[in-house]
N, C-alpha and C positions, 0 to 999 in steps of 0.2 A: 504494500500500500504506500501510495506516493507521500512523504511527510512535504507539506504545504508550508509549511512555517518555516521550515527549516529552505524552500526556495524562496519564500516572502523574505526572510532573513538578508539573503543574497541579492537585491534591489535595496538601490540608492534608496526610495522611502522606507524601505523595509528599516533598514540599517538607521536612518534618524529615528523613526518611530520605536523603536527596539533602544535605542540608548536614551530616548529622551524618558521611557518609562520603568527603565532597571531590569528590562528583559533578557533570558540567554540569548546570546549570538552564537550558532554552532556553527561552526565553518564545514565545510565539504570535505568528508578523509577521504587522502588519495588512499588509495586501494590497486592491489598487484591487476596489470592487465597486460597482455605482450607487449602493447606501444607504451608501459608506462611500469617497467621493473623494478627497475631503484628508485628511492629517494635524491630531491635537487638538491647539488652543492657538495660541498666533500664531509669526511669524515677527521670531526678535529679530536684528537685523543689527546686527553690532558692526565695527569698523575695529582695527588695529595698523599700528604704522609709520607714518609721516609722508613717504612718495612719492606718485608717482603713484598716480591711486587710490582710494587712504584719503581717505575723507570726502565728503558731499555736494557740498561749495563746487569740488569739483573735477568737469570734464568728465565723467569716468570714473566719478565715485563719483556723479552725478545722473544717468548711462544705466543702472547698477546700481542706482539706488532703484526707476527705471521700472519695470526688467526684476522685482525682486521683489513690489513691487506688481499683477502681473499672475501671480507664481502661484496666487494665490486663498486665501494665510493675508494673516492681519493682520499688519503689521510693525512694529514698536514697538521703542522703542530700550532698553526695560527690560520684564519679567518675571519673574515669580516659578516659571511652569511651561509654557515655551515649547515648540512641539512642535517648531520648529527652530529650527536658529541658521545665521548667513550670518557670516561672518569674512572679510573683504576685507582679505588679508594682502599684497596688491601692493606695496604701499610697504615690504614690510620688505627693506632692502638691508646689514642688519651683525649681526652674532650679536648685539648690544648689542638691536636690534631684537626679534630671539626672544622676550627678555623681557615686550614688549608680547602677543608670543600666549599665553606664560603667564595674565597680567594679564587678557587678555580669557576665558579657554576657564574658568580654574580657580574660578571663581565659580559657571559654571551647568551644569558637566558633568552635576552631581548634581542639578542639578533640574530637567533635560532629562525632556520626559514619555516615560513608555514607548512604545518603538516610534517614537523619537523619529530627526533626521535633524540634522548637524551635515557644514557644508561648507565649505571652508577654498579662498580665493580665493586663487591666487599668479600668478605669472606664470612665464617661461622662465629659467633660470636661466645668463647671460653666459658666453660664453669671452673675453670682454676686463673682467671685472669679477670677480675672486675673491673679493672680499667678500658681492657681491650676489648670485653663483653657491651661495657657502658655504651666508647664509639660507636665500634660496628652495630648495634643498634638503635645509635642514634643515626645509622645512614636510611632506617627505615623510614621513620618520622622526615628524614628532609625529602624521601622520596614521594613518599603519600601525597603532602601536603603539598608539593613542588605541582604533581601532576594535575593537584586541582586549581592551581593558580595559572599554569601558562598560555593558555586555552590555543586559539586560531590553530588546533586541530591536531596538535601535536602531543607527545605521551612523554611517560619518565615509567624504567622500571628498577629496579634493584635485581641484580645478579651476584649469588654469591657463590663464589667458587671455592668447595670445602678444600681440594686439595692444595691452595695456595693457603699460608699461613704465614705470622709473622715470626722474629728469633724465639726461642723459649712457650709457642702457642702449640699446643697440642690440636688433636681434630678431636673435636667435641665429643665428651662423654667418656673418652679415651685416656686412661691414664700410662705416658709411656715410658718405660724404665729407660736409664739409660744409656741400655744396650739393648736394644729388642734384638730376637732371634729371629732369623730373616723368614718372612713368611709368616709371620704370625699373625692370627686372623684375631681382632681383640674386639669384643662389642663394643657397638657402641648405639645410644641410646636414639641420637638423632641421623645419625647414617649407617646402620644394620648391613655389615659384611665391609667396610672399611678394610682396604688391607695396609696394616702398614710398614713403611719400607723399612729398610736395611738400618738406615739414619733419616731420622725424623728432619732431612735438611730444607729452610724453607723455600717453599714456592715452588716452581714445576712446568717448564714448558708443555709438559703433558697433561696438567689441569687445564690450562690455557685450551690445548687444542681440543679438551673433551667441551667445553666452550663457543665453538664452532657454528654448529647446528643452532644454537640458541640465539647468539648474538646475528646470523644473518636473518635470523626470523623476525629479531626486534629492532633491526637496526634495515626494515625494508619497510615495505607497502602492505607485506601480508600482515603486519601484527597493527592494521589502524583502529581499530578495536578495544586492545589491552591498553591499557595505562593502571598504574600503581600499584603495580605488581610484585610480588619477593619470588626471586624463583629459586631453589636452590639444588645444585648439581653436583651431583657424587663423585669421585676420580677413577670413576670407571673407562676406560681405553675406547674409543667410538670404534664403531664401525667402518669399514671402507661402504666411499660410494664412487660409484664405478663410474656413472653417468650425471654429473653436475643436473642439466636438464631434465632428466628422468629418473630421480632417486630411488624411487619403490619398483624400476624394470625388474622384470622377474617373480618381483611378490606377489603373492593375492590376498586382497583382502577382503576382509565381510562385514559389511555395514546394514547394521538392523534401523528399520523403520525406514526404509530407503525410497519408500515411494513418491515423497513430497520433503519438501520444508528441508528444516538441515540437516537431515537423512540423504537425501538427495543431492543440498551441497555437498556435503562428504563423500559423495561417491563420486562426483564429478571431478571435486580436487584431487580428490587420489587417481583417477583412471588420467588428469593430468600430469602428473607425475609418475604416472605408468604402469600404476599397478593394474592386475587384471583385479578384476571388482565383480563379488556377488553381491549383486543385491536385495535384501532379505527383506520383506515386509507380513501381513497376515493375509491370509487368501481372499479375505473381503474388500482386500485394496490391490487385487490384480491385476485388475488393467492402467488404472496409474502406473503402477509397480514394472508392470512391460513395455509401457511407452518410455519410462526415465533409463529402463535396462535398456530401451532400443536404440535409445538417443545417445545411450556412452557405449555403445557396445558392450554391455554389462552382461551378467547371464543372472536371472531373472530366480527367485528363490520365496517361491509363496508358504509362510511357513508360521504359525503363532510359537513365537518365542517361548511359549511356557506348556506346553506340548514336552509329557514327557521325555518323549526320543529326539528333543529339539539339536542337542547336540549331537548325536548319531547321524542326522539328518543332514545339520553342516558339515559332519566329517567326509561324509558322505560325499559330497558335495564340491567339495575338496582335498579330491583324493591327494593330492601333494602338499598337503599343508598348506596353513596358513600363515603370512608372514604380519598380516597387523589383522585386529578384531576390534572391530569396533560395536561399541553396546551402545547406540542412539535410541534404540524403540522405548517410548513412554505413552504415558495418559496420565489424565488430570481426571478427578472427580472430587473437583468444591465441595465443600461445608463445612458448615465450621463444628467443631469433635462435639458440642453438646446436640448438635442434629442431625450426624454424623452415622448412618445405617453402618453395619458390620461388614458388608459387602461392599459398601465403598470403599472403606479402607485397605481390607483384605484385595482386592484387585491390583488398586496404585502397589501395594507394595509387592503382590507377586508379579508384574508386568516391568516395577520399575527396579527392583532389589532381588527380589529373589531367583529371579528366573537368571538374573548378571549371576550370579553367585553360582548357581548351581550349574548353568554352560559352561563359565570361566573355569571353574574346578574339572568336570568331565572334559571338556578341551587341551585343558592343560597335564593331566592326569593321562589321555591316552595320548598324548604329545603332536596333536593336531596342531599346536602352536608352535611351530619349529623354533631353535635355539635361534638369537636375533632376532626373535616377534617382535612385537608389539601388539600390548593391550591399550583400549581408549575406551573409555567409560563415563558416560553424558551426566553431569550434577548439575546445578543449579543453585547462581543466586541464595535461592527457598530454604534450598537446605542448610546453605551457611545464614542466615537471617534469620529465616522464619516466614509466613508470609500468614495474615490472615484469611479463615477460610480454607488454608493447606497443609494440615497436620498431617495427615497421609502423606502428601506429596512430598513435602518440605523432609517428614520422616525416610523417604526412601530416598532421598536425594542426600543428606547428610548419613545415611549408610553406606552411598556408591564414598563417598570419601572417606567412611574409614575403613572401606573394603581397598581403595587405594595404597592409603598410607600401612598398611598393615601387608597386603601382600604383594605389594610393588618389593623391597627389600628378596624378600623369602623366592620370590617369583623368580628375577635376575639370579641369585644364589642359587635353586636347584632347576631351572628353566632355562638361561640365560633371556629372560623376557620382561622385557619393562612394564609396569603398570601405571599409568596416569587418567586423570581427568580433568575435561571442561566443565567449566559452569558458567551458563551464559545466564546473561542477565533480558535485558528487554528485545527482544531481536523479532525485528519485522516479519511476520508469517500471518498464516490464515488465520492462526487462531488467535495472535493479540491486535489482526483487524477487527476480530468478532469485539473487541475490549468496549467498553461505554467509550463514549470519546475525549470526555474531563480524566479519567483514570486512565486510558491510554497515552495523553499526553505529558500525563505526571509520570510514567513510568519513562516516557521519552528521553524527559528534559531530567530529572532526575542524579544526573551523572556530569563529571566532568566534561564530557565531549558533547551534551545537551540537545542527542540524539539518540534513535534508536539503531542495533546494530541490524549487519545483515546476514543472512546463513551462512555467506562466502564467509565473512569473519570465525564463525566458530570454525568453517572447516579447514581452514588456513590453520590456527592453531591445532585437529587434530592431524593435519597433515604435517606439522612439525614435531610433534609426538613421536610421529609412523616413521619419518627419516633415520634409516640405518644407522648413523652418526649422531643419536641422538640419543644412546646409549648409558651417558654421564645424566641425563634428566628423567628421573626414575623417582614415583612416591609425591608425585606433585600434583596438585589443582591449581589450573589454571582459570582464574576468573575472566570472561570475555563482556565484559560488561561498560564498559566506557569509565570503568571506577564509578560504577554505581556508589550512591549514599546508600544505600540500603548493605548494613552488616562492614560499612569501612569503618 
């Protein structure tokens, strides 16, 4: 559905009448299209703090010049009208330090081009170091807050990269003698199968490169979406990809709900990227289901997800494995828990939760998910907030996350397969055109970017999930939501 306001915005009157009354201005996100790949302007990479890290002459900071030099902007250590900036804040370990991200951000906020992209590099923040804990998440708060001041269409996220660390910082949770014995697998609470090395030395052009994947997704067109985001990356080794243009050649993947809406983006993005694509919906939605398989050359999979032999059926299906699984199928059924029939509830959560759990397990259990999968599993907003009206819902959405964080670790350890999810927030489909139209728009405007998103956007982020070299991003939700208010 066409948002009106949002082109009324974009006219000279629009634009007086909109500032003379205190109204949002949302600007137009570029968005990935062949004629319009990158972002305009170069890539200015700035450094804060004096750790590990910061600066080229160090290990870490020449596998992070590599890694940017391969997104495809130019990177230069000054401009006047940069279309991104990189802030490699690793080394900041003392609130004294902060002042260096002031130092570095407050010179070029303002002359960030529009639809511009600003990403703030930190690391994990110590439970044996309260100085270093304090910084590093204080780079949170300047990122949140950054993304909801800069507007004319441009984002901030936080990337923290576990395996860069500073002198004397351990990887969180991890206590390291020392002399650790090489190979030694030690828990740890916030990254489950850490291995670590020989000598605990800091920083890693090998964290940098597992980095990769991330920073071309948030430092392009496809991430116009996300803003104020924390993403954080294990020092897991990526994957090769063979074919820059066609990352998923070879794979196949299976995207449930596939017959419309961002079921449908997701299977377009991936057969973009090349994978061969099942696409899976319920037999009451066939014919939609075979005109969107017809249209990507898909191979068409009418099937209700919570059907016993549903995984049998996919295996089936896919006699060669599958290399990404994507769990998009849901429904909604409002009300609020004191009007709330038992069979509304019981649905939402076998269609949205139970049925993910019990495929994911028999998939991966008879290893139809080959080693180098990838899982992607659809949350919501709902489920990190709450929403009124959506106890069910909001309950099987905040389950798909901590069915994430719980078997994303475990998954990669006896699988080698990543587990992740989206959670989109207001994004343009049938069903939030059905919305009344005061509460429609409040869900629009709602968010920093003072829009609503669109499917492409969610499927851009589960197509960065599914990239081979995306290996290091494992146990994450990623909100797609324009940094919604709702749950920041």
């Amino acid at each position: 559905m066409a948002d009106r306001y949002l082109h009324f915005t974009g006219t000279a009157p629009g634009r007086f009448l909109t500032r003379r009354l205190g109204l949002p201005q949302p600007a137009p996100l570029r968005r990935w299209s062949p004629e319009t790949p990158r972002l305009e302007g170069p890539l200015l990479h700035l450094t804060a703090g004096s750790g590990a890290g910061a600066g080229a002459d160090t290990e870490a900071g020449a596998g992070l010049a590599e890694v940017l030099a391969g997104v495809g902007l130019p990177v230069v250590g000054r401009a006047d009208r940069p279309g991104a900036v990189v802030l490699d804040a690793t080394g900041v370990t003392t609130a004294a330090g902060l002042g260096d991200v002031h130092a570095a951000l407050h010179p070029v906020v303002r002359s960030l081009a529009p639809g511009g992209r600003i990403v703030v590099l930190g690391t994990a923040p110590s439970p044996h170091d309260h100085h270093q804990a304090a910084a590093q998440q204080a780079l949170e708060g300047v990122v949140r807050s950054l993304g909801k001041e800069i507007g004319r269409g441009s984002t901030v996220q936080l990337v923290r990269i576990l395996g860069v660390r500073a002198p004397g910082v351990g990887v969180p949770g991890v206590r390291v003698p020392d002399a650790p014995a090489s190979g030694v697998q030690v828990p740890d609470v916030r990254a489950p199968g850490v291995q670590v090395p020989d000598a605990p030395a800091p920083g890693g052009g090998g964290a940098a490169q597992g980095a990769a994947s991330t920073l071309r997704f948030l430092l392009s067109p496809r991430s116009a979406y996300v803003s104020g985001q924390v993403i954080e990356l294990t020092d897991a080794i990526p994957d090769p990809v063979t074919d820059p243009a066609a990352p998923l050649a070879g794979r196949t993947a299976l995207v449930t709900g596939a017959a419309r809406g961002i079921g449908a983006a997701v299977a377009s993005v991936l057969t973009r990227d090349g994978a061969r694509v099942i696409a899976l919906d319920v037999p009451g939605a066939r014919e939609e289901l075979e005109r969107t398989a017809a249209r990507l050359g898909a191979t068409p999979l009418p099937l209700d997800i919570t059907a016993p032999d549903a995984a049998d059926r996919i295996a089936a299906a896919a006699p060669d494995g599958l290399g990404v699984l994507v769990h998009n199928a849901g429904i909604t059924r409002d009300r609020r828990l004191a009007n709330m029939p038992a069979e509304r509830w019981t649905s939402v959560i076998e269609v949205n939760l139970d049925s993910v759990l019990r495929t994911t397990d028999e998939l991966l259990k008879a290893g139809t998910i080959t080693r180098g999968g990838r899982i992607v599993a659809t949350a919501s907003i709902a489920g990190i907030a709450g929403n009124n009206g959506q106890t069910n819902y909001a309950a099987s959405k905040a389950g798909i996350i901590g069915l994430v964080r719980s078997l994303g670790p475990r998954a990669a350890a006896d699988h080698g397969v990543t587990v992740n999810a989206v959670a989109p927030g207001f994004i343009e489909t049938k069903m939030t055109a059905a919305v009344p139209f005061f509460i429609r728009e409040a869900g629009r405007r709602m968010n920093s970017l003072a829009q609503g998103g669109l499917p492409v956007d969610v499927a851009e982020a589960v197509a960065w999930f599914a990239q081979p070299d995306s290996t290091a991003v494992n146990g994450q939700v990623l909100r797609v939501c324009g940094q919604s208010l709702l749950g920041a």
